[in-house]
mmJSON file of the N, C-alpha and C atoms, coordinates in Angstrom:
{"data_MODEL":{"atom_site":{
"group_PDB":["ATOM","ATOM","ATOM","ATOM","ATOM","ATOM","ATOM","ATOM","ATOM","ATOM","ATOM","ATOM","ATOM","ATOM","ATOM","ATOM","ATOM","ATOM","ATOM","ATOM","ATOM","ATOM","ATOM","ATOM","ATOM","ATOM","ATOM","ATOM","ATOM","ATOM","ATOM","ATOM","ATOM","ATOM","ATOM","ATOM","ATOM","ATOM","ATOM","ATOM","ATOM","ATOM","ATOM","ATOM","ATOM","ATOM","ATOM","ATOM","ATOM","ATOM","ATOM","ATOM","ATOM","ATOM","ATOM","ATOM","ATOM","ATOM","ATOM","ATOM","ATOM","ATOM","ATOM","ATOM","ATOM","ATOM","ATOM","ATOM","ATOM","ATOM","ATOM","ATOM","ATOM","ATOM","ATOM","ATOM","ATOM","ATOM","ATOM","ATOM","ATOM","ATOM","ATOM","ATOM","ATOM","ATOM","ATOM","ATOM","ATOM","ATOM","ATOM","ATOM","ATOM","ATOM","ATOM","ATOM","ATOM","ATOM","ATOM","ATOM","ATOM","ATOM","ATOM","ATOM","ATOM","ATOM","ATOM","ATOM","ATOM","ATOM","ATOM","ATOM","ATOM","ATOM","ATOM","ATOM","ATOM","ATOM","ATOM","ATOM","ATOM","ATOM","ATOM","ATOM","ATOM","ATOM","ATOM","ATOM","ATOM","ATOM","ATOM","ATOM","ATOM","ATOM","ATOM","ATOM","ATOM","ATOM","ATOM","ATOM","ATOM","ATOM","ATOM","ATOM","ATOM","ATOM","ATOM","ATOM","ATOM","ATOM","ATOM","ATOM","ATOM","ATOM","ATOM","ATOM","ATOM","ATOM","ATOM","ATOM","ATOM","ATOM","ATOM","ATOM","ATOM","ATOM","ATOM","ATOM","ATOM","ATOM","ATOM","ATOM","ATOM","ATOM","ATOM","ATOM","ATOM","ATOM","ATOM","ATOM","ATOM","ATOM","ATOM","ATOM","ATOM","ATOM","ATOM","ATOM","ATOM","ATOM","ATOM","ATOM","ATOM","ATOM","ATOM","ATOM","ATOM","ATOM","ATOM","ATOM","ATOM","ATOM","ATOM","ATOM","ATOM","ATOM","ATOM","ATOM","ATOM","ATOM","ATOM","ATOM","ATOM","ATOM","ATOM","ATOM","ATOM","ATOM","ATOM","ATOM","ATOM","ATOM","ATOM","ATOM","ATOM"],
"id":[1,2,3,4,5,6,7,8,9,10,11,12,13,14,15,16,17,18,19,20,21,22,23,24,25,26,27,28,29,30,31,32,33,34,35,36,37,38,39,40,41,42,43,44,45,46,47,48,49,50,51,52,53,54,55,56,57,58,59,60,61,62,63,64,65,66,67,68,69,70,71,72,73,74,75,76,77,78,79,80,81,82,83,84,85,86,87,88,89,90,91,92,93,94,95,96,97,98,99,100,101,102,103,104,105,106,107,108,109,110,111,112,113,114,115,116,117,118,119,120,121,122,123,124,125,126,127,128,129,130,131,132,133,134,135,136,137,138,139,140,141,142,143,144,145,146,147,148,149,150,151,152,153,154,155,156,157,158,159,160,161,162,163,164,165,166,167,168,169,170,171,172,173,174,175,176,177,178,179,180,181,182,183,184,185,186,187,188,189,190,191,192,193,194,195,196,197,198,199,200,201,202,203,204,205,206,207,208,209,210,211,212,213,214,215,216,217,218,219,220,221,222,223,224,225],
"type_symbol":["N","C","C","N","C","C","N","C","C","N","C","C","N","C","C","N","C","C","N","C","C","N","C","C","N","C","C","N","C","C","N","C","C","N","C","C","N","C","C","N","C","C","N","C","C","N","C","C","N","C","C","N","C","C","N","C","C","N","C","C","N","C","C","N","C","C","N","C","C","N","C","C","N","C","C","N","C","C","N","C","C","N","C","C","N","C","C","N","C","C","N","C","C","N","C","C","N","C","C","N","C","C","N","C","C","N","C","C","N","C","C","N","C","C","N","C","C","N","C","C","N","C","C","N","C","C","N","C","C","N","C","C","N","C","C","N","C","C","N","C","C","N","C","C","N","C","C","N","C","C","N","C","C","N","C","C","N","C","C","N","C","C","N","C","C","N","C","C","N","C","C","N","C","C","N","C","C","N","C","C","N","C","C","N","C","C","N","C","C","N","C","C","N","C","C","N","C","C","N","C","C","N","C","C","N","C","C","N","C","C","N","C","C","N","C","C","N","C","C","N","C","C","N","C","C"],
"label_atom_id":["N","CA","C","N","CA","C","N","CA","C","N","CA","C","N","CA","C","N","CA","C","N","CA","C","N","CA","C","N","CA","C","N","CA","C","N","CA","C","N","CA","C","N","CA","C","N","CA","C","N","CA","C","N","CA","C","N","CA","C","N","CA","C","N","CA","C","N","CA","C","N","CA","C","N","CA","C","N","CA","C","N","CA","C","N","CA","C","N","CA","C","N","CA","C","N","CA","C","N","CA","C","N","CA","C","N","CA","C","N","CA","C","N","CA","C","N","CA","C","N","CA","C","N","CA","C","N","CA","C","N","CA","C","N","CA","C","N","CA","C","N","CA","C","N","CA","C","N","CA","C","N","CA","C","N","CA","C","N","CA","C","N","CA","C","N","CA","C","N","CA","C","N","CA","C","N","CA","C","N","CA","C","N","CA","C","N","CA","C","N","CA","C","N","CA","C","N","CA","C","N","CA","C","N","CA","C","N","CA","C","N","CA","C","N","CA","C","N","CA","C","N","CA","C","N","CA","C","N","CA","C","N","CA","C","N","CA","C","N","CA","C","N","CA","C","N","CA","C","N","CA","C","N","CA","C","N","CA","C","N","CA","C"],
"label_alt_id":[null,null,null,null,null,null,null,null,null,null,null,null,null,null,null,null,null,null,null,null,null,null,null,null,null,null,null,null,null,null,null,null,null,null,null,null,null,null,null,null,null,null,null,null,null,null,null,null,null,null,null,null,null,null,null,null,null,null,null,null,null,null,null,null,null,null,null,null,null,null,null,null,null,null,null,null,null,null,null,null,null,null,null,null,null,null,null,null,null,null,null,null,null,null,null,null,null,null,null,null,null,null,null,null,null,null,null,null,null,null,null,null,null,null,null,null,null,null,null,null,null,null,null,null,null,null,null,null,null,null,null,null,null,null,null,null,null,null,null,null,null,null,null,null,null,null,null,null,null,null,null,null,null,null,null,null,null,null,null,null,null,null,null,null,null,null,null,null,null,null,null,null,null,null,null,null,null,null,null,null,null,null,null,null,null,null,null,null,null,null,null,null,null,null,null,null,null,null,null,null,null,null,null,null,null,null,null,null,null,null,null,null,null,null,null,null,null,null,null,null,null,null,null,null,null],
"label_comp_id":["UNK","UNK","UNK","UNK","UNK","UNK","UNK","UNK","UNK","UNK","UNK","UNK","UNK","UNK","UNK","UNK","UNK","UNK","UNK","UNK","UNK","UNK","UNK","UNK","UNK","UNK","UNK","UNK","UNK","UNK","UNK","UNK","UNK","UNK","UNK","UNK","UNK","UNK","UNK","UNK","UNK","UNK","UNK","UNK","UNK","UNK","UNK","UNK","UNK","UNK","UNK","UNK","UNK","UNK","UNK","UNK","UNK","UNK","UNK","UNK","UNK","UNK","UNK","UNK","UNK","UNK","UNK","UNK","UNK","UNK","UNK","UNK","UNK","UNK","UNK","UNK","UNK","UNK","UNK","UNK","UNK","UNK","UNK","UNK","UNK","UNK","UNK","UNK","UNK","UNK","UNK","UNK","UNK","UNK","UNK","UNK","UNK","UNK","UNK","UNK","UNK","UNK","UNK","UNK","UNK","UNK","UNK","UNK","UNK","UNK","UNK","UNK","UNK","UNK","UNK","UNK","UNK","UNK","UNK","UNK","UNK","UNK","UNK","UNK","UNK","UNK","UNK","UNK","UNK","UNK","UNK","UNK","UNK","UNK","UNK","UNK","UNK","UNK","UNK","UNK","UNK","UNK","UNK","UNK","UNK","UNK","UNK","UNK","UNK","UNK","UNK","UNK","UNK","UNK","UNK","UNK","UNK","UNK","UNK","UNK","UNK","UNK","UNK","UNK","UNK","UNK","UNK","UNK","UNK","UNK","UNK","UNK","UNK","UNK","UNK","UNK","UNK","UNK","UNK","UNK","UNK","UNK","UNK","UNK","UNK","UNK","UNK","UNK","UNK","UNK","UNK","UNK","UNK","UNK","UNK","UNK","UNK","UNK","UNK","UNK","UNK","UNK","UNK","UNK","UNK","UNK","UNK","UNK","UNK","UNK","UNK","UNK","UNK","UNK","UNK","UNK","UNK","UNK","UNK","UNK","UNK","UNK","UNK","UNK","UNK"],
"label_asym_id":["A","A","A","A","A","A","A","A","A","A","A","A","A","A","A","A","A","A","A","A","A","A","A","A","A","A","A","A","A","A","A","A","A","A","A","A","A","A","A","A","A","A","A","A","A","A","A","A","A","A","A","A","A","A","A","A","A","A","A","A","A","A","A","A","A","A","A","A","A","A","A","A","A","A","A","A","A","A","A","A","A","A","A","A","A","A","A","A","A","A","A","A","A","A","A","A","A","A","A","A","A","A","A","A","A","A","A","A","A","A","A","A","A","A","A","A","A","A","A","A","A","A","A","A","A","A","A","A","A","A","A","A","A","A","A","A","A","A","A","A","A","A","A","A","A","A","A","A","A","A","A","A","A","A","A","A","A","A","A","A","A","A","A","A","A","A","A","A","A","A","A","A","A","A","A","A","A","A","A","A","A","A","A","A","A","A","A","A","A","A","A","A","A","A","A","A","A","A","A","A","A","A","A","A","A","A","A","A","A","A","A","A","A","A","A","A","A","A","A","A","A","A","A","A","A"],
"label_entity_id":["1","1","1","1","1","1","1","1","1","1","1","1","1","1","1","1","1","1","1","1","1","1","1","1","1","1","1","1","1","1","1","1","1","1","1","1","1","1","1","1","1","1","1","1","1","1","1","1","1","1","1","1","1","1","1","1","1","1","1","1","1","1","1","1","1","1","1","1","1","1","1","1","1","1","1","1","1","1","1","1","1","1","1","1","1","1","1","1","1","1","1","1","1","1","1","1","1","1","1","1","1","1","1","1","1","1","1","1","1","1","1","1","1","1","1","1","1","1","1","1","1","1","1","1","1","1","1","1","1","1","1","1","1","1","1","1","1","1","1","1","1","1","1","1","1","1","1","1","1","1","1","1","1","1","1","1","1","1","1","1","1","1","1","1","1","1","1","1","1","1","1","1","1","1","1","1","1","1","1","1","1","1","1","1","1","1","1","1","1","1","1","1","1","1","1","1","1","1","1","1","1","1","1","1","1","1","1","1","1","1","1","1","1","1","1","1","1","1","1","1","1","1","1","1","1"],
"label_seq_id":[1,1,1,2,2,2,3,3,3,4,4,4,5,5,5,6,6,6,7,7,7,8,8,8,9,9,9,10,10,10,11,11,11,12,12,12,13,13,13,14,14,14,15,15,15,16,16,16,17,17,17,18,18,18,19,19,19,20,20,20,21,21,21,22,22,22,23,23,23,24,24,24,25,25,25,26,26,26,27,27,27,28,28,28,29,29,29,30,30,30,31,31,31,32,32,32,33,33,33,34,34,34,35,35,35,36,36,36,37,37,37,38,38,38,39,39,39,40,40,40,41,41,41,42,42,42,43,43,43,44,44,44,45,45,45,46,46,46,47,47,47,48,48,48,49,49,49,50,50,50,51,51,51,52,52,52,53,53,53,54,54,54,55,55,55,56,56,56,57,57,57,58,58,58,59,59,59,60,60,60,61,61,61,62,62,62,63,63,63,64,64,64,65,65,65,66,66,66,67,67,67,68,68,68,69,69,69,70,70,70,71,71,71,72,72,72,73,73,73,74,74,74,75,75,75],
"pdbx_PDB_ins_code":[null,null,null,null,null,null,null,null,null,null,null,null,null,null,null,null,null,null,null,null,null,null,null,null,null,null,null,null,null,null,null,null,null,null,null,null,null,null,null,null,null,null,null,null,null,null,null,null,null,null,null,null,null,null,null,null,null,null,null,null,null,null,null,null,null,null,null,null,null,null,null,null,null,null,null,null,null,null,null,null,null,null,null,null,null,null,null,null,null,null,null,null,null,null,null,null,null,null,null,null,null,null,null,null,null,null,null,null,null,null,null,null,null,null,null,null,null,null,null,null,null,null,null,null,null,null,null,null,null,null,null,null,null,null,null,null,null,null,null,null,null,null,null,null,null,null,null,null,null,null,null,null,null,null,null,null,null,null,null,null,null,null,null,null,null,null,null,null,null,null,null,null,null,null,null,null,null,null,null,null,null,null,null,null,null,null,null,null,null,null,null,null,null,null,null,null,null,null,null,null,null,null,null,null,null,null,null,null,null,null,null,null,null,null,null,null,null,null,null,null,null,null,null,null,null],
"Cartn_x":[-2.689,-3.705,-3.265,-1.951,-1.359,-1.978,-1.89,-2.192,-3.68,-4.92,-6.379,-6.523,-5.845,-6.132,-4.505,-4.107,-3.156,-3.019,-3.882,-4.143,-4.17,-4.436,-4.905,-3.382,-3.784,-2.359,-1.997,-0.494,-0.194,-1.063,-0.353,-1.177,-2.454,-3.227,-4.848,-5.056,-4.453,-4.611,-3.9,-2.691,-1.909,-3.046,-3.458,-3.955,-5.299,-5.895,-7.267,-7.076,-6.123,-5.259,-4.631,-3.812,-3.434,-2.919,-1.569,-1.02,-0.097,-0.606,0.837,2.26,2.88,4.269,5.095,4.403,5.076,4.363,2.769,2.452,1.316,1.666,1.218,-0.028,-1.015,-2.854,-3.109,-4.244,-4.868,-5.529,-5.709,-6.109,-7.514,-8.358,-9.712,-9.595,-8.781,-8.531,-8.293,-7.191,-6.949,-7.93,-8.662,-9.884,-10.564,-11.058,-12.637,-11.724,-10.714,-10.211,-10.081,-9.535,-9.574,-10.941,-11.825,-13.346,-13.813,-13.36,-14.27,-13.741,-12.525,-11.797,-12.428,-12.682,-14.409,-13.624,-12.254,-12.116,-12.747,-13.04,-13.701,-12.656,-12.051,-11.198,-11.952,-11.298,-11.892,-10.581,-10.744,-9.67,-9.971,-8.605,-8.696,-7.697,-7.866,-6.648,-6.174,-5.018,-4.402,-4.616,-4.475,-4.165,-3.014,-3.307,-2.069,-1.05,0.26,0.855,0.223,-0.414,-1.277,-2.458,-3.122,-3.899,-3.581,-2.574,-2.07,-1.579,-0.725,-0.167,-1.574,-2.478,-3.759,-4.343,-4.222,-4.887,-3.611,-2.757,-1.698,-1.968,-2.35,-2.08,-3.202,-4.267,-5.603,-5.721,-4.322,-4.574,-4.977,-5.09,-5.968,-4.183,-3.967,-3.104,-3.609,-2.547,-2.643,-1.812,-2.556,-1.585,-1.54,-0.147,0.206,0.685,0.19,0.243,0.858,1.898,3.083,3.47,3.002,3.98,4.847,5.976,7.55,7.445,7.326,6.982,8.085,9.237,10.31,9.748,8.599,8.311,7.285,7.134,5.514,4.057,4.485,3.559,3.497,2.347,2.343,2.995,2.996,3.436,3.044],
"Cartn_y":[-23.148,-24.172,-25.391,-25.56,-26.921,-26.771,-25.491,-25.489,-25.449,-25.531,-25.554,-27.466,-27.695,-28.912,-29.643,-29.954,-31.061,-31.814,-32.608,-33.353,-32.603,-31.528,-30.882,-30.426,-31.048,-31.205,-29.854,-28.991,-27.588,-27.001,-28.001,-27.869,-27.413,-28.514,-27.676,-26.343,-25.492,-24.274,-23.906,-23.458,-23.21,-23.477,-23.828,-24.28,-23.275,-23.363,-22.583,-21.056,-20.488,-19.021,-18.789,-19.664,-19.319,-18.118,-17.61,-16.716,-16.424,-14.924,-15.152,-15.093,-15.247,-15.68,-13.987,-13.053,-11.895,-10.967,-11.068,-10.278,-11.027,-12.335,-13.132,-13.286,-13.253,-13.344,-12.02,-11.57,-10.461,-11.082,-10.224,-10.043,-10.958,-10.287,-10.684,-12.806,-13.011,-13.954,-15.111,-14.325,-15.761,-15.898,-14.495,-14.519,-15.76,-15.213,-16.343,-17.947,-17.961,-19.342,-19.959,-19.528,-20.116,-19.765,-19.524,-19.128,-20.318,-20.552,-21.718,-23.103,-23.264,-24.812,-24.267,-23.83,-23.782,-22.348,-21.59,-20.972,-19.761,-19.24,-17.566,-16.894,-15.824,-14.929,-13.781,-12.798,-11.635,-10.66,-9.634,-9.173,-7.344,-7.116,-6.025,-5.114,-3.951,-2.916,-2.08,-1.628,-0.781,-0.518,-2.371,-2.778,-1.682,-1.548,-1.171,-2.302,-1.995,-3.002,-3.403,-2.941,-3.531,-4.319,-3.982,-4.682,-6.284,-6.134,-7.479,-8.263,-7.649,-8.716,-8.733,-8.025,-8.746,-10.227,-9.871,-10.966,-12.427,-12.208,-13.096,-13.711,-12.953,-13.224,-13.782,-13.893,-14.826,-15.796,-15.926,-17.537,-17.659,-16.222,-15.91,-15.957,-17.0,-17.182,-15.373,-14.908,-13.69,-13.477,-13.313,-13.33,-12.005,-11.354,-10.033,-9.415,-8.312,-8.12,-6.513,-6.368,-5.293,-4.975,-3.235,-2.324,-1.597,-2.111,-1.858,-0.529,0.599,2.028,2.205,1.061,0.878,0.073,-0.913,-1.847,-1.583,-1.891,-1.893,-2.531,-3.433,-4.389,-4.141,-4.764,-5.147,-6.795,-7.49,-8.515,-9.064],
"Cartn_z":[-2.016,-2.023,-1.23,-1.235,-0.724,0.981,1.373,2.803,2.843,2.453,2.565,1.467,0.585,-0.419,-0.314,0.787,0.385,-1.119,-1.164,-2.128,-3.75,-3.62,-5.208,-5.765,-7.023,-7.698,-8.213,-8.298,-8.656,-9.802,-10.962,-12.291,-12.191,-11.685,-11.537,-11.188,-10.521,-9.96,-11.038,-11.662,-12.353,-13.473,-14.74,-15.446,-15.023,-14.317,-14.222,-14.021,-13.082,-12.877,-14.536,-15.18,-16.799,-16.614,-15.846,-15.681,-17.009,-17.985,-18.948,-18.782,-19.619,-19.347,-18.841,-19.438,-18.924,-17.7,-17.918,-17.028,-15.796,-15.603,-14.838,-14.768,-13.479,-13.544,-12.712,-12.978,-12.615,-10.662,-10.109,-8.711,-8.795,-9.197,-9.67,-9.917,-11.205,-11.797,-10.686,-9.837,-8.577,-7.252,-7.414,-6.796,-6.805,-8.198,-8.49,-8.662,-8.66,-9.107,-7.366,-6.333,-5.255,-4.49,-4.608,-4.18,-4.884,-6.262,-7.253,-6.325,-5.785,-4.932,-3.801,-3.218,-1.934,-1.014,-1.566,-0.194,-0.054,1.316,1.25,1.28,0.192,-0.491,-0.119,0.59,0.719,0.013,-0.869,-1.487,-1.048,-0.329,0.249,-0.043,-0.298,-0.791,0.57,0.236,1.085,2.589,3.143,4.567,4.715,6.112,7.213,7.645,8.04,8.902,9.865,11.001,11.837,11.232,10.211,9.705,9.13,8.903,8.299,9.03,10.159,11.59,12.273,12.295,13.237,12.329,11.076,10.032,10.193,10.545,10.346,11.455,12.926,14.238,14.686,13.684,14.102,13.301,12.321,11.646,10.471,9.858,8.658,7.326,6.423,5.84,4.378,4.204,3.023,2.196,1.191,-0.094,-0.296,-0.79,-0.611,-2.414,-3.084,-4.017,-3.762,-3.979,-3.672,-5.318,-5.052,-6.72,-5.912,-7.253,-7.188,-7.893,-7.394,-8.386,-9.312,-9.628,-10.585,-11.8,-11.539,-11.862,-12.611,-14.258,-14.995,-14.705,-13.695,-13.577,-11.958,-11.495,-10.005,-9.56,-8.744,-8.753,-7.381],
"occupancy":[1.0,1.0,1.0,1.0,1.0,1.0,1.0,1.0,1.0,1.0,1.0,1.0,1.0,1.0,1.0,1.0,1.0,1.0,1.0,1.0,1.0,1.0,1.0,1.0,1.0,1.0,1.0,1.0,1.0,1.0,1.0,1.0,1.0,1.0,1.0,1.0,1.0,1.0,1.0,1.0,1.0,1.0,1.0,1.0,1.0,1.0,1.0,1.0,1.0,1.0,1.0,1.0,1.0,1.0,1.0,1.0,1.0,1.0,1.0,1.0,1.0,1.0,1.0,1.0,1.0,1.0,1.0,1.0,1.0,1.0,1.0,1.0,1.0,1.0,1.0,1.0,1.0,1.0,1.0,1.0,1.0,1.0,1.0,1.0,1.0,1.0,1.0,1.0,1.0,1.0,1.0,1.0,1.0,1.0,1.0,1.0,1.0,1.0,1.0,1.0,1.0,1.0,1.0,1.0,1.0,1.0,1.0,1.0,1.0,1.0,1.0,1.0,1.0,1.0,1.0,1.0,1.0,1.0,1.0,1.0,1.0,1.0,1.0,1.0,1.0,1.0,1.0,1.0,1.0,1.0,1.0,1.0,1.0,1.0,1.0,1.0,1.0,1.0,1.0,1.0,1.0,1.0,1.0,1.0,1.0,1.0,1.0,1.0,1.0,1.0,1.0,1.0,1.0,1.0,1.0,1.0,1.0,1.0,1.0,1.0,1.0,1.0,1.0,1.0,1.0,1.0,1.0,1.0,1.0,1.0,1.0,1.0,1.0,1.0,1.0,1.0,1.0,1.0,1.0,1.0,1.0,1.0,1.0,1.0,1.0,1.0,1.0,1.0,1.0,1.0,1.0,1.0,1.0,1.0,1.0,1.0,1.0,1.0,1.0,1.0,1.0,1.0,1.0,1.0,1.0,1.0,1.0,1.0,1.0,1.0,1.0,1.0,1.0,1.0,1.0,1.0,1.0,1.0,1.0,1.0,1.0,1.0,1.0,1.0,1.0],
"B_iso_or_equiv":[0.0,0.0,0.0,0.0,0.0,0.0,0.0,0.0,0.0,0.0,0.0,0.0,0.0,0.0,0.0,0.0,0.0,0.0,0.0,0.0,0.0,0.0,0.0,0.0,0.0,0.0,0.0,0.0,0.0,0.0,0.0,0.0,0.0,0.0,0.0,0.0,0.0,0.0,0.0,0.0,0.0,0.0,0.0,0.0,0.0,0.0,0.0,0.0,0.0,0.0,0.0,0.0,0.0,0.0,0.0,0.0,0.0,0.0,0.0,0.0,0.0,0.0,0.0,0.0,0.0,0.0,0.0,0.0,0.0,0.0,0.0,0.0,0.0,0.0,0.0,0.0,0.0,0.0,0.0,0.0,0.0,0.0,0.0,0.0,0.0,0.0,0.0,0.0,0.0,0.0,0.0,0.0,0.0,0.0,0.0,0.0,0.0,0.0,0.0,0.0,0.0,0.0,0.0,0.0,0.0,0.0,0.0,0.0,0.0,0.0,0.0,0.0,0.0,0.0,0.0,0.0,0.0,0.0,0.0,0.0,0.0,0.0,0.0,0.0,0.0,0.0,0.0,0.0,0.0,0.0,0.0,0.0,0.0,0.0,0.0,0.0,0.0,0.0,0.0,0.0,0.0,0.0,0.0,0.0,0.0,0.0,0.0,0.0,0.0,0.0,0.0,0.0,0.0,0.0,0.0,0.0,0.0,0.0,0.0,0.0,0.0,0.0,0.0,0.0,0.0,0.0,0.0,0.0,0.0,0.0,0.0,0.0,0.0,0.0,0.0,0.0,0.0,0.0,0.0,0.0,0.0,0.0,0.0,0.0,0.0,0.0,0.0,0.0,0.0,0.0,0.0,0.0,0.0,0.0,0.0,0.0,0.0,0.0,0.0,0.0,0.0,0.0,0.0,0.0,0.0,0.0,0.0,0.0,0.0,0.0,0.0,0.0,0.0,0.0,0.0,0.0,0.0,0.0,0.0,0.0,0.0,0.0,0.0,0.0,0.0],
"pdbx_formal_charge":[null,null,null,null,null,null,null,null,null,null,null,null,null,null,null,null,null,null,null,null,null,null,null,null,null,null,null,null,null,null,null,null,null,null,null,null,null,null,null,null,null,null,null,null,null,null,null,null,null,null,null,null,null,null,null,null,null,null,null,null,null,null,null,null,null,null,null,null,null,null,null,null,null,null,null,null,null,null,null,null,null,null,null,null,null,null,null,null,null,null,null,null,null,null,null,null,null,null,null,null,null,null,null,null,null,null,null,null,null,null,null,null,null,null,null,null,null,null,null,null,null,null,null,null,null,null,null,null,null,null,null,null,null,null,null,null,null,null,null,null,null,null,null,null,null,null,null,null,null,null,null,null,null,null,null,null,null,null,null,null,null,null,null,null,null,null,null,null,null,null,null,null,null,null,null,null,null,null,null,null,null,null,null,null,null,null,null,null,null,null,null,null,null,null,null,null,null,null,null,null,null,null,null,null,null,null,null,null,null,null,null,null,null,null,null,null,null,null,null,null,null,null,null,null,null],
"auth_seq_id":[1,1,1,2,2,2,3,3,3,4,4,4,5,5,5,6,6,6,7,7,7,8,8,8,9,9,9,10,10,10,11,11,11,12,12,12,13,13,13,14,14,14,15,15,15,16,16,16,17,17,17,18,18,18,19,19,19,20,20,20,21,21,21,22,22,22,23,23,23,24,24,24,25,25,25,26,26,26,27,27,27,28,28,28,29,29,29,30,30,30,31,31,31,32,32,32,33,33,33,34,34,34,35,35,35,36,36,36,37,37,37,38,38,38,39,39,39,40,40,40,41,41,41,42,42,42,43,43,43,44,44,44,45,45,45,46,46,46,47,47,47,48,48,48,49,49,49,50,50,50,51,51,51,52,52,52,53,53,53,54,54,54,55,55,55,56,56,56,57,57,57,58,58,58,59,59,59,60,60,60,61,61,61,62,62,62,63,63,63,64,64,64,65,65,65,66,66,66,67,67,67,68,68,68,69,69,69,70,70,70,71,71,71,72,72,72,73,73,73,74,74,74,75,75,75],
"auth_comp_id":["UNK","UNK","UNK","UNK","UNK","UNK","UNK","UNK","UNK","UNK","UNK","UNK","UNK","UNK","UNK","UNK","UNK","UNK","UNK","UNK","UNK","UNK","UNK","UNK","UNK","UNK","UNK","UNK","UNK","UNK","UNK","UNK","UNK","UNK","UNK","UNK","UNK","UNK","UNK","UNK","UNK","UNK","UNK","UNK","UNK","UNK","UNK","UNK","UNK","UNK","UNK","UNK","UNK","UNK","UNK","UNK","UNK","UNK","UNK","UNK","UNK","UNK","UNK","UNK","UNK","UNK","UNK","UNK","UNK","UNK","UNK","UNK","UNK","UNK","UNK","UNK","UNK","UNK","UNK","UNK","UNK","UNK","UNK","UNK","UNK","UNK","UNK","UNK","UNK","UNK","UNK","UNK","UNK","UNK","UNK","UNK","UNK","UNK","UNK","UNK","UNK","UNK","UNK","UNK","UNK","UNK","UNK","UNK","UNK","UNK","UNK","UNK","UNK","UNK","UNK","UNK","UNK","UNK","UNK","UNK","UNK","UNK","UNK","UNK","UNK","UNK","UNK","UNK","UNK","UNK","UNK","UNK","UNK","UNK","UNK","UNK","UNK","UNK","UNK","UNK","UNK","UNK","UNK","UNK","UNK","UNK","UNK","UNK","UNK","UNK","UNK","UNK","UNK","UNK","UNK","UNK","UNK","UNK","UNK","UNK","UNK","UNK","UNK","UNK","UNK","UNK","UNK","UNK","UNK","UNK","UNK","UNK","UNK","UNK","UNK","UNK","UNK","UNK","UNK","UNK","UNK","UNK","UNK","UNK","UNK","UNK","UNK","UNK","UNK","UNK","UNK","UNK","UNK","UNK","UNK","UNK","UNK","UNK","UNK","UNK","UNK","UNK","UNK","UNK","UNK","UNK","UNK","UNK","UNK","UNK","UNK","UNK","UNK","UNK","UNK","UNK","UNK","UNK","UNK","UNK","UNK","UNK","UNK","UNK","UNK"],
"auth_asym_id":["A","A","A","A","A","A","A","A","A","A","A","A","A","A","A","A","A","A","A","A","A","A","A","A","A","A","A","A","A","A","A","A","A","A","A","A","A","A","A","A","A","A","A","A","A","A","A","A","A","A","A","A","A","A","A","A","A","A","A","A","A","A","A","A","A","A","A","A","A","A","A","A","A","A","A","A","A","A","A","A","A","A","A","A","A","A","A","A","A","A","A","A","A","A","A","A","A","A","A","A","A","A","A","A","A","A","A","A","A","A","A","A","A","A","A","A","A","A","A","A","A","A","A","A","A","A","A","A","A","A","A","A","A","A","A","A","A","A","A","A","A","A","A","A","A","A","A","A","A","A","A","A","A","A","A","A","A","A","A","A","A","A","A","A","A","A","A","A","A","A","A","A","A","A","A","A","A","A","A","A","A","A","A","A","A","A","A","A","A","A","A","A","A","A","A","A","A","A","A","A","A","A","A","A","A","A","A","A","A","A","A","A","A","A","A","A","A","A","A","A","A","A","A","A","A"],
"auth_atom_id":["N","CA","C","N","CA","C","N","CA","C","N","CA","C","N","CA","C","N","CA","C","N","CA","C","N","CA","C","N","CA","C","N","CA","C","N","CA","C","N","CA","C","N","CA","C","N","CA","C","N","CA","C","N","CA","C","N","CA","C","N","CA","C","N","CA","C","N","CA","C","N","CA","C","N","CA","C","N","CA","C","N","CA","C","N","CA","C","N","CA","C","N","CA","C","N","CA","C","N","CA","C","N","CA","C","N","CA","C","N","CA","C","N","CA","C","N","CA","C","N","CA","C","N","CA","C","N","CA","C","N","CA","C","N","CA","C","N","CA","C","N","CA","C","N","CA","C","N","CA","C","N","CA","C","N","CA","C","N","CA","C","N","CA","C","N","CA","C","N","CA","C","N","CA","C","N","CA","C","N","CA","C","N","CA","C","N","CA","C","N","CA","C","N","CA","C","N","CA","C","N","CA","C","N","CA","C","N","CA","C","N","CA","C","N","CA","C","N","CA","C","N","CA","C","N","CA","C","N","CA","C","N","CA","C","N","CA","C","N","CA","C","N","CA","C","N","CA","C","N","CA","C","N","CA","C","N","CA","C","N","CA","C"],
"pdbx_PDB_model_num":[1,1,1,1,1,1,1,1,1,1,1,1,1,1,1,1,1,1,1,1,1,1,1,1,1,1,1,1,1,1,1,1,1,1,1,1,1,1,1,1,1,1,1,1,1,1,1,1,1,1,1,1,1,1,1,1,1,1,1,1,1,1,1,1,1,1,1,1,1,1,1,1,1,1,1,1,1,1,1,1,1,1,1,1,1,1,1,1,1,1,1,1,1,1,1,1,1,1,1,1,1,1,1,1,1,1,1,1,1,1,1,1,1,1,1,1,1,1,1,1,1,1,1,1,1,1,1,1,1,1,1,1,1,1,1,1,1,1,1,1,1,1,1,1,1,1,1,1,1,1,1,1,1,1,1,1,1,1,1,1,1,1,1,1,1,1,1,1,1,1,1,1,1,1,1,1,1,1,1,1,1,1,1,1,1,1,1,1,1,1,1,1,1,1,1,1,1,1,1,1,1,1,1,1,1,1,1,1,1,1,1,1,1,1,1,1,1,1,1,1,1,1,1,1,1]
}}}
């Protein structure tokens, strides 16, 4: 958020996302929470590497949600 809202304080995002302490916020959850502070969130599954360096390489900032197939959770 700091890079689209300078100004908007952590807490506020933090506080509205309400990630729990073990299994953090759902995909969906940080969706509608940065769509609600004005941004267009498009949430897309199973990009390619090219897909993601073209998205990177036109300026488009992405948040990346990677399972550790060791791991219970996604993260």
């Amino acid at each position: 958020m700091r890079y689209f809202h300078p100004q908007m304080d952590f807490g506020t995002i933090y506080d509205a996302v309400a990630p729990l302490p073990r299994l953090g916020a759902g995909t969906s959850k940080v969706v509608r929470v940065l769509r609600a502070c004005g941004l267009r969130v498009a949430e897309r599954c199973n990009l390619t590497f090219r897909a993601l360096c073209q998205a990177i390489d036109s300026g488009r900032p992405v948040m990346v949600v990677i399972r550790n197939p060791g791991a219970d959770c996604r993260h």
